[in-house]
C-alpha positions as CSV (number, residue, x, y, z in Angstrom):
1,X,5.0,76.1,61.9
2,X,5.4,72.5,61.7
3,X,5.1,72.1,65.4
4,X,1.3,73.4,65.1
5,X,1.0,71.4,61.8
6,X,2.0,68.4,63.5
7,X,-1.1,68.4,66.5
8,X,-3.6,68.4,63.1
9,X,-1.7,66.3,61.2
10,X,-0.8,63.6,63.8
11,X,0.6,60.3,63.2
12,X,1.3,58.3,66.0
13,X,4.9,57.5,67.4
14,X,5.7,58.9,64.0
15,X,4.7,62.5,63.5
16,X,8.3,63.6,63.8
17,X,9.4,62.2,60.8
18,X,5.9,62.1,59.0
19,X,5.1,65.5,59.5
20,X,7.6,67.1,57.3
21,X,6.7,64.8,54.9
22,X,2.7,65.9,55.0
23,X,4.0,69.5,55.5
24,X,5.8,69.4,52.2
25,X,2.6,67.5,50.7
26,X,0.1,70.0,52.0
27,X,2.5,73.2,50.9
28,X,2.5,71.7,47.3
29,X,-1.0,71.0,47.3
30,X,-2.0,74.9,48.0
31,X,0.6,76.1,45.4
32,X,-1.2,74.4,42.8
33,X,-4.6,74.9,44.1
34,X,-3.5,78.6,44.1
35,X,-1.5,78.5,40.6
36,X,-1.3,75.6,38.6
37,X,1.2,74.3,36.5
38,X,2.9,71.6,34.5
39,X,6.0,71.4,37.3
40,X,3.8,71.7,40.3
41,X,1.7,69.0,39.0
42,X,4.5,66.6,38.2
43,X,5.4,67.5,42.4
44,X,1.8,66.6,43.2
45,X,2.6,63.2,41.7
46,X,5.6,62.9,42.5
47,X,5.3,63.3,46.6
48,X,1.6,61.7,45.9
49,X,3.9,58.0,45.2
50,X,5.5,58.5,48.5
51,X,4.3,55.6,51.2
52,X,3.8,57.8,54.0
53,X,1.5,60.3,51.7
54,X,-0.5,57.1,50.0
55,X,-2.0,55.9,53.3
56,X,-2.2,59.7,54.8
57,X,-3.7,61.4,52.1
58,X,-4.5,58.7,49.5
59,X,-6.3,55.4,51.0
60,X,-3.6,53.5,50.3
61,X,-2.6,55.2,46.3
62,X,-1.7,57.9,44.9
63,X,-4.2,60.2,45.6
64,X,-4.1,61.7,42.0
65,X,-5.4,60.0,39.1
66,X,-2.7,60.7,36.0
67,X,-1.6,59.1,33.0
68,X,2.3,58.4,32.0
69,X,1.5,59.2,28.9
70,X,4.5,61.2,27.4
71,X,1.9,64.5,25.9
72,X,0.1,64.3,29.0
73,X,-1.4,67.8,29.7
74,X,-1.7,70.2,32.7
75,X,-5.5,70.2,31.3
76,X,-6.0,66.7,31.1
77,X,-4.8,66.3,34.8
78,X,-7.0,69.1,35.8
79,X,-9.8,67.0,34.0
80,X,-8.9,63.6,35.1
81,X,-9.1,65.0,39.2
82,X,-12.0,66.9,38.4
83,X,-13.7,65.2,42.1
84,X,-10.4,64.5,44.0
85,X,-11.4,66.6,46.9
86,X,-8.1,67.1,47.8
87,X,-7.7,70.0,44.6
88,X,-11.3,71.0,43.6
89,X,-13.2,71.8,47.1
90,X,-12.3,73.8,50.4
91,X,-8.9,73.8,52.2
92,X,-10.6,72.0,55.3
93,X,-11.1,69.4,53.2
94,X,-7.5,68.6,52.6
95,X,-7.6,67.2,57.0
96,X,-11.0,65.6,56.4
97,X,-9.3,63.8,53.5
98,X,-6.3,63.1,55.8
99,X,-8.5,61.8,59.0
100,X,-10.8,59.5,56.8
101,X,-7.4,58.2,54.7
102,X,-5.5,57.3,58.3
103,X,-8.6,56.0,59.7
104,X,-8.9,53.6,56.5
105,X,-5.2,52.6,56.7
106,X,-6.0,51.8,60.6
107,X,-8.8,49.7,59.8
108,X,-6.5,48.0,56.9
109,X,-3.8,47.5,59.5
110,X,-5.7,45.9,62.5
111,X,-8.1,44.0,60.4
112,X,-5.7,41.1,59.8
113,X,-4.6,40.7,62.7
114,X,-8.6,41.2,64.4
115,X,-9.0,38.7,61.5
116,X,-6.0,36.3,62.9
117,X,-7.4,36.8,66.7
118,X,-11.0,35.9,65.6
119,X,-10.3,33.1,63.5
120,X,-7.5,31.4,66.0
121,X,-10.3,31.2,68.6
122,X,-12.3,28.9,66.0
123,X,-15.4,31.5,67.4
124,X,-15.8,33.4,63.3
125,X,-15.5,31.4,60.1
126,X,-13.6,33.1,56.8
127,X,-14.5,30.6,54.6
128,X,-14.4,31.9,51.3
129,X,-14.5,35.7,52.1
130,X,-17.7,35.4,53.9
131,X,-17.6,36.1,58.1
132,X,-19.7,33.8,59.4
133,X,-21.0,32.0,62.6
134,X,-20.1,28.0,62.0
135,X,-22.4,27.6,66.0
136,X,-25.1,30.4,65.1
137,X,-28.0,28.8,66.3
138,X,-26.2,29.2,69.4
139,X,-24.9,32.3,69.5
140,X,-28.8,33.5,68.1
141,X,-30.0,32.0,71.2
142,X,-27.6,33.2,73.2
143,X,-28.2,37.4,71.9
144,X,-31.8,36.6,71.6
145,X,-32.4,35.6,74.9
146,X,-30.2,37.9,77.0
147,X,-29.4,41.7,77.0
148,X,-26.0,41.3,76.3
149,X,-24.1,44.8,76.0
150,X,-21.2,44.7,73.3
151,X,-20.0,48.0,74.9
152,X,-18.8,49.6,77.9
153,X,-19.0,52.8,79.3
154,X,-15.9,52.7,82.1
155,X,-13.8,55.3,82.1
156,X,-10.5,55.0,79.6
157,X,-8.5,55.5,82.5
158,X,-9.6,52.8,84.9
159,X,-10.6,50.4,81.8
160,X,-8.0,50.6,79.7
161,X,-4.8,51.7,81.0
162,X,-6.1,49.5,84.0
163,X,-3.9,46.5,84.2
164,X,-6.4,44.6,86.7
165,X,-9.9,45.3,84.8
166,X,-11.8,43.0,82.7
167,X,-9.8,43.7,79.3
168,X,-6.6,42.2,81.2
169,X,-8.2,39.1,82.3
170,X,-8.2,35.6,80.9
171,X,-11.9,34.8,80.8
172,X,-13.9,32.1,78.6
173,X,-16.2,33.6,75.8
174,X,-19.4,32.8,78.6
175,X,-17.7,34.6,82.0
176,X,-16.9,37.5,79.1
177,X,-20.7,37.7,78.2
178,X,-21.5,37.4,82.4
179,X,-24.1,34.6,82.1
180,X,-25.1,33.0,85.1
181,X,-24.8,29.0,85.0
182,X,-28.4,28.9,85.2
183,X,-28.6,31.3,82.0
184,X,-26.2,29.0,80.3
185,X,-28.3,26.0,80.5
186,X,-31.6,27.5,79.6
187,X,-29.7,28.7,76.4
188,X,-28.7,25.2,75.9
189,X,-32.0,23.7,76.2
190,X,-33.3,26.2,73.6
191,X,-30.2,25.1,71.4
192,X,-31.4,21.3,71.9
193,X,-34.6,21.8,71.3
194,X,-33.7,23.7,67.9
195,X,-31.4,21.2,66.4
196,X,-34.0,18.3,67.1
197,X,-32.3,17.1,70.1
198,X,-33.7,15.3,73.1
199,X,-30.9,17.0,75.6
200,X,-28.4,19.3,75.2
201,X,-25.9,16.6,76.2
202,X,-25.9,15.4,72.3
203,X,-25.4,19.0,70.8
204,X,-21.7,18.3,70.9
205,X,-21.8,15.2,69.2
206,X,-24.4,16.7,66.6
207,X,-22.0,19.5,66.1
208,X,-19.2,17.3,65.8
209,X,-21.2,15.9,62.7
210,X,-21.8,18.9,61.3
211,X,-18.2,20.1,61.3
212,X,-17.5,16.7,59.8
213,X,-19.8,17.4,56.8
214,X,-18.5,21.2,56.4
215,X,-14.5,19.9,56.5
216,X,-15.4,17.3,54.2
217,X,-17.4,20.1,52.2
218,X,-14.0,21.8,52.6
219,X,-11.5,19.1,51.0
220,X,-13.9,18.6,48.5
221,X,-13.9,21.9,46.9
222,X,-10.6,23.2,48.4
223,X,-8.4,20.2,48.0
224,X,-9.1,17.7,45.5
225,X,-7.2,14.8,44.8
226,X,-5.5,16.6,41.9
227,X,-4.5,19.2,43.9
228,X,-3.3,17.4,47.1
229,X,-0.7,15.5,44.3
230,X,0.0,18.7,43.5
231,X,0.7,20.1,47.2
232,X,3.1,16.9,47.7
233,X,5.2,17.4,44.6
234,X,6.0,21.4,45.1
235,X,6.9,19.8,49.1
236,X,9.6,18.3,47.3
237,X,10.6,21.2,45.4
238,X,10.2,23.4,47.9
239,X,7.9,25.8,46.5
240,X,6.8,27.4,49.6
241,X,5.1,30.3,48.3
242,X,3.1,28.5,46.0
243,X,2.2,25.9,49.0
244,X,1.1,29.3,51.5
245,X,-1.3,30.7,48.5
246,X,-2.9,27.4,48.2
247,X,-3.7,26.4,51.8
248,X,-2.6,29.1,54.2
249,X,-0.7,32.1,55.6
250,X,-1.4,31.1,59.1
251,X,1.0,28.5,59.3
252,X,4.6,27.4,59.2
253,X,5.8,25.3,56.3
254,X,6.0,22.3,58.2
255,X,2.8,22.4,59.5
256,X,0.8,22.4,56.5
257,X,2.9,19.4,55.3
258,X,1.6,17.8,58.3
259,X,-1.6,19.1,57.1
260,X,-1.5,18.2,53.5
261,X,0.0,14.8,54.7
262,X,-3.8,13.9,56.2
263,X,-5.6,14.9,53.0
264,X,-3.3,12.2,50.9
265,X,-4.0,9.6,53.5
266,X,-7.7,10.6,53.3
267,X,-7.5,9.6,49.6
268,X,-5.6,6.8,49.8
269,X,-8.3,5.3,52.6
270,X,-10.7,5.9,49.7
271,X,-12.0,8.4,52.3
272,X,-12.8,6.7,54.5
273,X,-11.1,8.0,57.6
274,X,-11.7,10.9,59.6
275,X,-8.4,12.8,59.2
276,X,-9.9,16.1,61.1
277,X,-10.2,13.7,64.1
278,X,-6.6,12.5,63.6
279,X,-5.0,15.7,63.6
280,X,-3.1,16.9,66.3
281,X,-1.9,20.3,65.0
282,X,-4.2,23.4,65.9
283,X,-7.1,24.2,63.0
284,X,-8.8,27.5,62.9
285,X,-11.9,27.9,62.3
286,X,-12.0,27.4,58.6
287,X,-10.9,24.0,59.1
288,X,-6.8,24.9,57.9
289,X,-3.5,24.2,59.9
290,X,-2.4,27.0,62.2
291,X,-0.3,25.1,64.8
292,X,2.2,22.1,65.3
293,X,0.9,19.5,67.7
294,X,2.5,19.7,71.3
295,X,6.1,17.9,72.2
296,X,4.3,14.5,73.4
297,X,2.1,14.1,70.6
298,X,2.6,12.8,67.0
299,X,1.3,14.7,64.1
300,X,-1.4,11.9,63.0
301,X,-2.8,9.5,64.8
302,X,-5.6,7.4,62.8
303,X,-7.9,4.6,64.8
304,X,-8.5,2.2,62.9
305,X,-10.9,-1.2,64.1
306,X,-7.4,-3.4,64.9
307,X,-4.7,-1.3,64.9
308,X,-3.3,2.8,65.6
309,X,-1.3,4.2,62.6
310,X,0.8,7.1,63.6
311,X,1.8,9.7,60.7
312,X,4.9,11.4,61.3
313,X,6.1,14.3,58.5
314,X,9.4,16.2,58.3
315,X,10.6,18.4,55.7
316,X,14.4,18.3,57.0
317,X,17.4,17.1,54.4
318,X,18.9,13.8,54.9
319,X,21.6,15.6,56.4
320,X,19.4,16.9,59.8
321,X,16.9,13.8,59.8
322,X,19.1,12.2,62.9
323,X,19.2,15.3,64.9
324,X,15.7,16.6,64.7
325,X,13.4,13.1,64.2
326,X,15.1,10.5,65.3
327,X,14.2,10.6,69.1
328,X,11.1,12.5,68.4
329,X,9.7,9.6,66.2
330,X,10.4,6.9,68.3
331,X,9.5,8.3,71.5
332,X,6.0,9.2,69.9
333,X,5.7,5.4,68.6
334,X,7.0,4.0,71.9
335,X,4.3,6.4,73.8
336,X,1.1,5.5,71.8
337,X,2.4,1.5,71.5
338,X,2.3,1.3,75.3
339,X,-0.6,3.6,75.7
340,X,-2.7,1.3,72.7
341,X,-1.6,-1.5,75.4
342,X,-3.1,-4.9,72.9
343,X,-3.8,-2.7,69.6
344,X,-1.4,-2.9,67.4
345,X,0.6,0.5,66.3
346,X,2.0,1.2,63.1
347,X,4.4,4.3,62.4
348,X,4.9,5.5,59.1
349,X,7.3,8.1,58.8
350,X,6.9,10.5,55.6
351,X,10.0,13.0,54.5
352,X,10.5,14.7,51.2
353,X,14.3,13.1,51.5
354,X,15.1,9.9,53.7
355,X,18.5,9.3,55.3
356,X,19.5,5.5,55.0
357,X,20.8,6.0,59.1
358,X,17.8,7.2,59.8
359,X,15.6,4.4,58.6
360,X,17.7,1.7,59.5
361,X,17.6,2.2,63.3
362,X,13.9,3.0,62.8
363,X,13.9,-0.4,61.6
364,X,16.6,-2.1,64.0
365,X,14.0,-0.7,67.1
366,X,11.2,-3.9,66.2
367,X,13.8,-5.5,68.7
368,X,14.4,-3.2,71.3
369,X,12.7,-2.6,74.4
370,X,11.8,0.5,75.1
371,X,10.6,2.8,78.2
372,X,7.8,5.4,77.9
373,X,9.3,8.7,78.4
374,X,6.5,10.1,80.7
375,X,4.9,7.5,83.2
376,X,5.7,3.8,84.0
377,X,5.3,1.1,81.3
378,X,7.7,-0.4,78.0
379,X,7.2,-2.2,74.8
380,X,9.6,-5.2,73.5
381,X,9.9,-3.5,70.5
382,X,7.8,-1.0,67.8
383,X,7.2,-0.5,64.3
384,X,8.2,2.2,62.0
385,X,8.2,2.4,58.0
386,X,9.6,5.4,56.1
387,X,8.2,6.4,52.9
388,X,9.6,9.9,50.4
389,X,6.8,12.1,49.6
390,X,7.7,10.9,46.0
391,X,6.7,7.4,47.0
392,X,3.5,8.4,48.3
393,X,3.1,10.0,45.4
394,X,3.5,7.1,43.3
395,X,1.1,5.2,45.5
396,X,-1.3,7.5,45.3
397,X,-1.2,7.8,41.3
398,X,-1.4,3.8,41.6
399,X,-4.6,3.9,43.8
400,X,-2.9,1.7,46.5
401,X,-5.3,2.0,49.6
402,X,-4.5,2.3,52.9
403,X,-5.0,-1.3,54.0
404,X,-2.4,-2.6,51.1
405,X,-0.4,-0.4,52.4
406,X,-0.5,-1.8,56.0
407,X,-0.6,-4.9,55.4
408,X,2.1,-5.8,53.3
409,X,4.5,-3.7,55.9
410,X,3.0,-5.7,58.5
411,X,3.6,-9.4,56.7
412,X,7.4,-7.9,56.2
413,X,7.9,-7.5,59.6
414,X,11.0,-9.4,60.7
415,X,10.5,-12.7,63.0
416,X,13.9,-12.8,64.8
417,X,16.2,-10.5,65.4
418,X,18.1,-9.4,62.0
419,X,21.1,-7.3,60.4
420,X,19.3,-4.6,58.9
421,X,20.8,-3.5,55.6
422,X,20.8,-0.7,53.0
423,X,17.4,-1.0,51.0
424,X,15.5,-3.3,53.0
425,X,12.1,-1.4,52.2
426,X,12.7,-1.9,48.2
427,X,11.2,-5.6,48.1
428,X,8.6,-4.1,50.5
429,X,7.4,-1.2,48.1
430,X,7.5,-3.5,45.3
431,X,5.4,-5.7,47.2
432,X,3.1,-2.5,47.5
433,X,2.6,-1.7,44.1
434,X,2.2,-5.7,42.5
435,X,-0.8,-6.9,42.1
């Protein structure tokens, strides 16, 4: 019997050990439906709270409504499922209920992650619970002008189990929609010619603008000042969940420090800088952290007029700073200080703990030269500061802008070479904060 129950009742890779568990569902659901009674309704809602029968039979609950009410009746239950198909209409019904209940949990299941996929390509905007299209105009143009079939109808065989056909292949979102080149730049002329543009070479700087305004729109709304104080102090206490719920699920702890580090900078510049530009960690398409920048890169590099700062954030103890930032930090600053050739560069290195080793030799390297570590070129020495996220913090509450900030690190900067000693930087952030 279960054998034949099981090709109906089906549940993937599964079915061996979910069958009996829908057989011994289905069996009590015709005993009541047949005769009911107090005990075989309190086995209806008993198997009913069991995982496997919630997303089989009940879209994700208990497929029975019923109160835990100590008098609570056989009647009452009767009254309260009155519509639950699963009691009060044909036996077939019990598999529709079953197919539509899977098919829901399905849909439930590979949402998210067609959710993740979508957003990661930076293609679908979430923002706010609503899927949009942050380049419709272009993607209007693009449907309107062309026959573009969203289906296929190749066989399963030679499609999808079919490791050399098109759903195997790395293509761009263009080859995918097979547009000719010649299609492609009629489409962008029409694109142009809709946004009030003389040539389509400018759309990418006028959607640049654009996604300028709607991240702005973002921190505005999203992240306030308030909040981004906020963000920094649970950093420090390490509430992580908390963090996740306010920014994102998408990315690692560390990352959306790196993330939260550009929105306090943002203030302190009086907002003046563009922080989406200095990001180099991965942002979907809402605009929020999803990836850490790549091994040669630092986490935030702003351009100012006369001089590069580089942002670097860590959330390791004092105990692991050595080990996991020390080369990484000044290899980034020696990189970008050769590479700015002339323009100054300024490091500021941002940890929710600072390890006195640490610092100093960040501090002893304004004297060393240094090589870069991927093409020919060296720098007689670099500069990096260290700040706690709790001395941000401070700065931030005391409206210090960014230029105080740089300066007064800058005027500190030793002449001639120098034993560096504990708590050098404490005349230096007392310098910050004076008037």
């Amino acid at each position: 019997m279960q054998s034949r129950f099981n090709k109906y009742f089906v549940n993937g890779k599964s079915t061996d050990s979910a069958g009996p568990i829908y057989l011994s569902f289905v069996k009590a659901l015709i005993n009541f439906r047949s005769k009911p009674t107090v005990a075989r309704m309190k086995e209806l809602v008993k198997q009913g709270a069991l995982p496997k029968i919630k997303k089989a039979f009940g879209f994700g609950k208990n497929p029975f409504k019923f109160s835990k009410k100590r008098e609570y009746t056989l009647d009452e239950f009767i009254d309260d499922n009155s519509d639950n198909n699963l009691i009060n209409t044909s036996l077939g019904n019990i598999f529709v209920v079953f197919r539509n209940s899977k098919r829901d949990d399905l849909v439930h299941e590979y949402g998210d992650m067609t959710y993740r996929l979508t957003n990661l390509a930076g293609v679908i905007s979430y923002s706010n619970n609503i899927v949009s299209l942050p380049l419709r105009p272009v993607f209007e143009k693009i449907f309107t002008s062309y026959d573009i079939s969203m289906s296929g109808s190749e066989n399963y065989k030679d499609f999808d189990l079919n490791f050399g056909s098109a759903l195997y292949q790395q293509s761009t979102f263009l080859e995918s929609l097979r547009l000719s080149d010649n299609q492609i730049d009629s489409v962008l002329k029409l694109v142009a010619r809709a946004m009030g543009l003389d040539n389509y070479q400018e759309i990418a700087k006028k959607v640049e603008k654009q996604n300028d305004l709607r991240f702005e729109k973002l921190v505005r709304n999203k992240f306030p000042k308030t909040t981004v104080l906020e963000l920094l102090q649970q950093f420090v206490s390490r509430k992580d969940e908390l963090i996740a719920k306010t920014v994102t699920d998408n990315a690692p702890i560390a990352d959306i420090f790196e993330y939260v580090l550009g929105l306090a900078w943002y203030y302190i510049s009086n907002k003046k800088v563009n922080i989406r530009n200095a990001y180099n960690l991965s942002l979907d398409a809402d605009f929020l952290p999803l990836s850490h920048a790549a091994g040669y890169q630092g986490d935030l590099e702003f351009h100012y007029e006369n001089r590069t700062l580089l942002l670097e954030a860590t959330l390791m103890d004092h105990n692991t700073q050595k080990r996991g930032e020390l080369e990484p930090v000044i290899r980034h600053t020696v990189n970008l200080t050769i590479e700015n050739g002339l323009q100054p560069t300024q490091t500021i290195f941002v940890a929710s703990e600072l390890d006195d080793n640490v610092i100093n030799i960040f501090r002893a390297t304004q004297f060393i030269e240094l090589n870069h570590s991927a093409k020919n070129g060296s720098t007689s020495g670099i500069n990096i500061f260290a700040l706690s996220i709790s001395e941000l913090i401070k700065l931030m509450k005391a409206n210090i802008n960014d230029w105080k900030i740089l300066n007064t690190i800058n005027s500190a900067m030793d002449g001639n070479p120098t034993q560096v000693k504990n708590n050098w930087r404490t005349p230096i952030l007392e310098s910050m904060t004076s008037l």
